[in-house]
C-alpha atoms as one frame of an Amber mdcrd trajectory, in Angstrom:
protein
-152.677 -50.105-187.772-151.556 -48.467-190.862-148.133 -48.769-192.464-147.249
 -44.477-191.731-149.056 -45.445-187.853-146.692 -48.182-187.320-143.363 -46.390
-189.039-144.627 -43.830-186.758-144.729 -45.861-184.044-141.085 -47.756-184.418
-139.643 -44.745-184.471-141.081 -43.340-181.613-139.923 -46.615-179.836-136.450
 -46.370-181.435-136.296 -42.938-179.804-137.534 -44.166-176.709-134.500 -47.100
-176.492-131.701 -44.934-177.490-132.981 -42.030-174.767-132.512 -45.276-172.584
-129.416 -46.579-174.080-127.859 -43.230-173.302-128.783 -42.673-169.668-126.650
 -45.847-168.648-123.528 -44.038-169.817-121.807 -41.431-167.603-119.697 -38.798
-168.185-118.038 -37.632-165.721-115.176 -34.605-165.922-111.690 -35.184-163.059
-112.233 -32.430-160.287-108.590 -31.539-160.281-108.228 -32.698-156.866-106.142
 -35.880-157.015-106.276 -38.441-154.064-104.118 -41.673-153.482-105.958 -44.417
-152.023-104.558 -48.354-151.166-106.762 -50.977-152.691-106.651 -54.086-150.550
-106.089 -56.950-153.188-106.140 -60.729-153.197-103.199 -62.619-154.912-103.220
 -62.454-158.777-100.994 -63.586-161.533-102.976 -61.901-164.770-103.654 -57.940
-165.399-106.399 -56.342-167.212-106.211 -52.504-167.785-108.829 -50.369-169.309
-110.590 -46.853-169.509-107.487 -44.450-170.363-105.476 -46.020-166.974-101.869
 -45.341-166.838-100.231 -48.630-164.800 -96.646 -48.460-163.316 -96.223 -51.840
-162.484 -92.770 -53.324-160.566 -92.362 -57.013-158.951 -91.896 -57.863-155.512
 -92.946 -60.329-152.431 -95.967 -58.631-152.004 -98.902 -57.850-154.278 -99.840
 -54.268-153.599-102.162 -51.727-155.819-102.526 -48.215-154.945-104.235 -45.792
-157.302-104.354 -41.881-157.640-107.226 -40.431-159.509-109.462 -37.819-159.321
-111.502 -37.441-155.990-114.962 -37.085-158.034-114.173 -40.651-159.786-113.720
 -43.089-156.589-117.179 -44.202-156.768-116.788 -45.003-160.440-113.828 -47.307
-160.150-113.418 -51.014-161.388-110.316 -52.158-159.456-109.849 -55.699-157.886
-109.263 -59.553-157.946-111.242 -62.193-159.568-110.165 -65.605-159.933-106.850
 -64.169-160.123-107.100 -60.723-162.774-106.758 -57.499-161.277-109.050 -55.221
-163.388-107.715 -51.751-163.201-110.192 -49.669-165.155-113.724 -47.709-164.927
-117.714 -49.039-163.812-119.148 -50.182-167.322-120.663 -47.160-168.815-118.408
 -44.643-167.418-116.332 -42.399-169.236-113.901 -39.337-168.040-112.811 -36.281
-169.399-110.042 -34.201-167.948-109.341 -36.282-165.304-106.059 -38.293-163.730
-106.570 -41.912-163.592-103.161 -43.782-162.821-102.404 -46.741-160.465 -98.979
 -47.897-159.168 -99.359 -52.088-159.206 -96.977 -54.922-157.608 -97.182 -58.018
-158.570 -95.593 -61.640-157.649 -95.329 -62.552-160.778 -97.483 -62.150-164.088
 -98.463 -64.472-166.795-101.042 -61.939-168.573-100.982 -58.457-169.249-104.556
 -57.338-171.730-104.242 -53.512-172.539-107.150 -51.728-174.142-108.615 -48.716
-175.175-105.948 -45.885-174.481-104.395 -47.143-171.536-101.138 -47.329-170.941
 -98.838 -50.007-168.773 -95.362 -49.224-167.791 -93.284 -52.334-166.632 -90.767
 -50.927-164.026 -88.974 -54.200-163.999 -87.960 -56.807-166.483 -91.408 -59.349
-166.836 -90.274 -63.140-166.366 -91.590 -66.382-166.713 -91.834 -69.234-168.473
 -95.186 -68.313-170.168 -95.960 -64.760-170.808 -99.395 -63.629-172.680-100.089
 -60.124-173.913-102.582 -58.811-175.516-102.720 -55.055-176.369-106.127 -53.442
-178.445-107.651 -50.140-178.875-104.796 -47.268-178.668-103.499 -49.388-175.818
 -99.976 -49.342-175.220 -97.034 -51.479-173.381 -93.749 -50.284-172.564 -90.709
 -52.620-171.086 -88.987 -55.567-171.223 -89.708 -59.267-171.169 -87.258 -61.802
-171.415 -89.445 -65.075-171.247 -89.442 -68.130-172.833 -92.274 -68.318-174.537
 -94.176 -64.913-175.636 -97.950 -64.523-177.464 -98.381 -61.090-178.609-101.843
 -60.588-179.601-102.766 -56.865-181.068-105.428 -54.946-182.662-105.914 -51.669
-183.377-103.971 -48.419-184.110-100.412 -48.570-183.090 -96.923 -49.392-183.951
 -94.735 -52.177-181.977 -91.149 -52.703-181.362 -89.684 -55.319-179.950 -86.169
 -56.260-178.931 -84.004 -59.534-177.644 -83.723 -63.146-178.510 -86.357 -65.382
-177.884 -86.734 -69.625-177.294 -90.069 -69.492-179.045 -91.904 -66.755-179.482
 -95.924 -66.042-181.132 -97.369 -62.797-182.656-101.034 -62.298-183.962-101.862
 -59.004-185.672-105.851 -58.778-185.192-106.433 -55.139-186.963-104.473 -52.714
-188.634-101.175 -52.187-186.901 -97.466 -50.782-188.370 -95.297 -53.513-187.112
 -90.870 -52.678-186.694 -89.937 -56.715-184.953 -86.455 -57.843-184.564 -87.602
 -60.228-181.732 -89.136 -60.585-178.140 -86.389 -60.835-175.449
């Protein structure tokens, strides 16, 4: 095969792979009819949130997750347990446009919270504990307090963080360009 055949040829196969590469992501645009549906969950003590979600999370004796999206975007949905993270976010692959995607999450207790791409978690209620792990990348973003004993803060991306209280001990790792205003984690 010649050297223009075989050019030719790689970039008919390039072609070919990112034809493929795009059909496994979805777009899919919010119907405008909301819906609020309970998701039965197993115990968990960690939270991952993804995919533009907006999380209102309180504590309590019971672990409870209900979410309110778009009617169009149910089948699309990554919500639920494993070995002990509740993943609140969208199938791999899936993006949304115009659309409501919010969950209202209980918990026991936390010792995790990640926050990524340009979703948002809203702690109703003071988070506790003796350990306490964040980690917030993308345009995510964490509002509330914590007053724990020991904190890591671990962000990346675009945003600016605040922080107020005393701590015992507490850890912060910048991973990306981030405006930083500290006085301390409470």
């Amino acid at each position: 095969m010649g050297r223009s055949a075989a050019n030719r040829a790689f970039r008919v196969g390039l072609g070919g792979l990112l034809l493929i590469a795009a059909g496994c992501n979805r777009s899919v645009s919010g119907s405008g009819t909301v819906t609020s549906t309970p998701v039965p969950v197993s115990p968990f003590s960690r939270l991952v949130v993804s995919n533009e979600f907006v999380v209102n999370v309180s504590f309590g004796d019971q672990e409870n997750v209900t979410i309110r999206v778009d009617d169009n975007l149910l089948g699309h949905l990554d919500v639920g347990v494993s070995d002990g993270n509740l993943r609140v976010g969208l199938e791999s692959g899936t993006s949304v446009r115009d659309a409501t995607l919010h969950a209202d999450v209980t918990a026991r207790a936390l010792s995790s919270i990640d926050v990524s791409r340009a979703s948002q978690v809203h702690l109703s209620d003071p988070l506790t504990g003796q350990q306490v792990e964040v980690v917030v990348s993308g345009a995510g973003r964490l509002e509330g307090t914590a007053p724990v004993d020991l904190a890591k803060l671990e962000l990346s991306g675009r945003r600016t963080r605040s922080s107020r209280g005393a701590p015992d001990d507490s850890t912060s790792r910048r991973a990306a360009p981030a405006s930083s205003t500290r006085s301390s984690l409470r």
